[in-house]
C-alpha positions as CSV (number, residue, x, y, z in Angstrom):
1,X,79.6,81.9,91.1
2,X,80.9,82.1,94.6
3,X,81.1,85.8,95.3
4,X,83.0,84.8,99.2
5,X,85.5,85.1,97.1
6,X,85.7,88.9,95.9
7,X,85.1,89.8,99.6
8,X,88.0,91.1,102.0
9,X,87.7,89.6,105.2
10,X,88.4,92.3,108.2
11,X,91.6,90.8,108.5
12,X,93.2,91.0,105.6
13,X,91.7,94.8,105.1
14,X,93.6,95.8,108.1
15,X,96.6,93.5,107.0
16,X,96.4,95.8,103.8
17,X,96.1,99.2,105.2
18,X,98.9,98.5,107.7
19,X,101.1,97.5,104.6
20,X,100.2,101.0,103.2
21,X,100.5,102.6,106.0
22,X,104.5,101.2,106.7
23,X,105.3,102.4,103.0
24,X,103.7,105.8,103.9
25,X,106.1,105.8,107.1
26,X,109.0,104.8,104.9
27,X,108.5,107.3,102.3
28,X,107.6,110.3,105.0
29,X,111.3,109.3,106.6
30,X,112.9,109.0,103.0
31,X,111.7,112.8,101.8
32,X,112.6,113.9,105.4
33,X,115.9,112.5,105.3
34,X,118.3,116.2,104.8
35,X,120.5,113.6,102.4
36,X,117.5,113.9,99.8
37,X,117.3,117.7,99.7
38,X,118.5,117.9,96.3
39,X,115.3,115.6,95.4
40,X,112.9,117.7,96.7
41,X,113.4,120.6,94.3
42,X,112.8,120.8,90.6
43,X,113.5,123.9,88.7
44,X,112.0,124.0,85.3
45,X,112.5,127.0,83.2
46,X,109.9,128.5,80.9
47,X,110.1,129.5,77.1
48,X,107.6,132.0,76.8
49,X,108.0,133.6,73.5
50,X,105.8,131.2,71.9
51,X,103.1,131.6,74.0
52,X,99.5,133.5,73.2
53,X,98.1,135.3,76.1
């Protein structure tokens, strides 16, 4: 079995984290984006009449 194959080369490892790293970027200007406020925040209400203490 030719395990070279399993191995990341040093390039492609920082090809990969610099892929991650523009979605981070993308998503970071995305929730900062004031348009998106309404997404940010999630109300839940609680039924607690069921519940056992």
């Amino acid at each position: 079995m030719d395990r070279s194959k399993f191995y990341m080369t040093t390039t492609e490892k920082i090809a990969n984290a610099k892929k991650r790293i523009d979605e981070l970027e993308r998503l970071i200007k995305y929730w900062n984006n004031s348009n998106h406020d309404e997404a940010k925040v999630v109300n839940f209400t609680m039924n607690n009449k069921n519940k056992v203490a």
